[in-house]
C-alpha positions as CSV (number, residue, x, y, z in Angstrom):
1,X,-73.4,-93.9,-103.3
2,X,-72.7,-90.2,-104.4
3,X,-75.1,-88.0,-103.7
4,X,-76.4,-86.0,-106.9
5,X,-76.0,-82.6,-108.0
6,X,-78.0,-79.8,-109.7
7,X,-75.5,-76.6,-111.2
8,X,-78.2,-73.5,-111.4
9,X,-76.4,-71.0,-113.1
10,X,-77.6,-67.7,-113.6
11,X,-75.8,-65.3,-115.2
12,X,-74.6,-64.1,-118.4
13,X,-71.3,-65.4,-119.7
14,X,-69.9,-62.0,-119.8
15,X,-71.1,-60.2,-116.3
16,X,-68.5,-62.0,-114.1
17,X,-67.0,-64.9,-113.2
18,X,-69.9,-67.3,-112.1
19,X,-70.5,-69.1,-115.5
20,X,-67.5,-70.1,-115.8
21,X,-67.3,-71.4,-112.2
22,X,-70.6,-73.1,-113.2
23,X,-68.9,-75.0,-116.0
24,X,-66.3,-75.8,-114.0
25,X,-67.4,-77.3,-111.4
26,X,-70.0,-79.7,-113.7
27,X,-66.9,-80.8,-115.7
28,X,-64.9,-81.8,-112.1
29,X,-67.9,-83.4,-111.1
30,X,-68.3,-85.1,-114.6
31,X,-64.7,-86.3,-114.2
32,X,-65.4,-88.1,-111.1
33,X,-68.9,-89.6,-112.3
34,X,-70.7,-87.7,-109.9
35,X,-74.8,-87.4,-111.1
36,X,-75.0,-84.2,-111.9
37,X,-77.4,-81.8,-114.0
38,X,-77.1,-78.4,-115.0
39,X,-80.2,-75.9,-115.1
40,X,-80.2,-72.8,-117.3
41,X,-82.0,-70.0,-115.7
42,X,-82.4,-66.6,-115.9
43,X,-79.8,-64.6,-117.7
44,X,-77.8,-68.3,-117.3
45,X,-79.6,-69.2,-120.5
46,X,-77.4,-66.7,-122.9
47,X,-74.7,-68.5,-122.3
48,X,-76.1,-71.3,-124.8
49,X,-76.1,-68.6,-127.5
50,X,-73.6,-69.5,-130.3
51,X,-70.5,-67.0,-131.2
52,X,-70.3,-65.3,-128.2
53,X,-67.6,-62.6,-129.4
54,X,-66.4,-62.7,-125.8
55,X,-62.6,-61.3,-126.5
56,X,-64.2,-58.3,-127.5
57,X,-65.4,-57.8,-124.2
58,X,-62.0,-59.4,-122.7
59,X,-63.1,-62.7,-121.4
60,X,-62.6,-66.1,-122.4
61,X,-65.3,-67.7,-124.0
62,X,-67.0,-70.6,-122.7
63,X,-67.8,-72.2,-126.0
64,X,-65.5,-74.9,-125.8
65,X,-66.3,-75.9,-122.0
66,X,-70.4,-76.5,-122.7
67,X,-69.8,-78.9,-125.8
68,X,-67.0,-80.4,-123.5
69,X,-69.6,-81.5,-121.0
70,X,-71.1,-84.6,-122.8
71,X,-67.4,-86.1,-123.2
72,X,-67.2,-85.6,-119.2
73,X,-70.8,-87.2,-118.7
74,X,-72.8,-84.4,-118.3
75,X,-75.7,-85.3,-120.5
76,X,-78.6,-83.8,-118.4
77,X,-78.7,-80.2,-120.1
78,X,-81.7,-77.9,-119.0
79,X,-83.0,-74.4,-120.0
80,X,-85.8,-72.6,-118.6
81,X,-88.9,-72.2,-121.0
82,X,-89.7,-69.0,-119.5
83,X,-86.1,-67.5,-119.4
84,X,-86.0,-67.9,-123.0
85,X,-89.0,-67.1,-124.3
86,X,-88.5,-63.6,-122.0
87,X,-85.1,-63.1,-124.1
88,X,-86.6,-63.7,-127.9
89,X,-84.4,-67.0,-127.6
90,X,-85.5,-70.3,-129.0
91,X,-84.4,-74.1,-128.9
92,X,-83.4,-73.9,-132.1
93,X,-80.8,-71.3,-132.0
94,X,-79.4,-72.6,-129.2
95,X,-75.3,-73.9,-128.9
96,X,-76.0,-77.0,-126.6
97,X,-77.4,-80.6,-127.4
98,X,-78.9,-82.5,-125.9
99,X,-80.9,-79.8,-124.2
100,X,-84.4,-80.0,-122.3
101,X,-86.5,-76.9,-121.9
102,X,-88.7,-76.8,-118.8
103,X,-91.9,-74.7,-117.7
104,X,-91.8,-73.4,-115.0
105,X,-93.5,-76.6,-112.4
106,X,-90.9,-79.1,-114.1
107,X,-88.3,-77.0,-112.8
108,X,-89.5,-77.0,-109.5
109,X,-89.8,-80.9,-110.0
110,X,-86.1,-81.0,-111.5
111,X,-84.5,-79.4,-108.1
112,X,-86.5,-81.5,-105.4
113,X,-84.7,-84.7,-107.6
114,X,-81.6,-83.8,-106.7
115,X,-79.5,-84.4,-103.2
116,X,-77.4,-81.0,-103.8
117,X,-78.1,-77.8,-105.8
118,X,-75.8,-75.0,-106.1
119,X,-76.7,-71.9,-107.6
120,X,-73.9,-69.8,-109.5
């Protein structure tokens, strides 16, 4: 049986690389029905903003690759209750469906679940 997989990512869409490495690696994993989840966290949680303008700032937006994760099997979406609220941001205005926003002891609950976690 493969073992299952949390993606924690972290950062902003526009500081670096590491979202999109997030992304990708949940849409390989998704390709090869692996059990994987992904955890919004932290700045990781503007990256669920709509229009993210990113050519002005000269990257590629990651738009497309987060409503691409359902048709790869990525259903199990999370955000962290606290990392929004601490950015004005609510559920509502939010880019990604289905999406499940967690306090702060479901998360803890959410990573013990799974075999793997990496943390972009």
């Amino acid at each position: 049986m493969a073992k299952s997989l949390l993606i924690i990512s972290r950062q902003a869409p526009w500081t670096g690389p590491s979202a999109r490495e997030a992304l990708d690696i949940a849409l390989a994993g998704g390709a090869f029905d692996l059990p994987l989840a992904m955890l919004f966290l932290d700045d990781g949680v503007l990256q669920l903003l709509p229009a993210q303008a990113a050519g002005e700032l000269q990257q590629k937006d990651i738009t497309a690759n987060l409503q691409a994760l359902s048709m790869f099997g990525v259903d199990d979406l999370f955000a962290c209750h606290t990392s929004l609220a601490e950015r004005g941001m609510g559920p509502t205005e939010l880019n990604v469906e289905p999406l499940q926003v967690l306090r702060d002891q479901e998360i803890a609950a959410l990573i013990d679940r799974y075999d793997q976690v990496i943390t972009l």
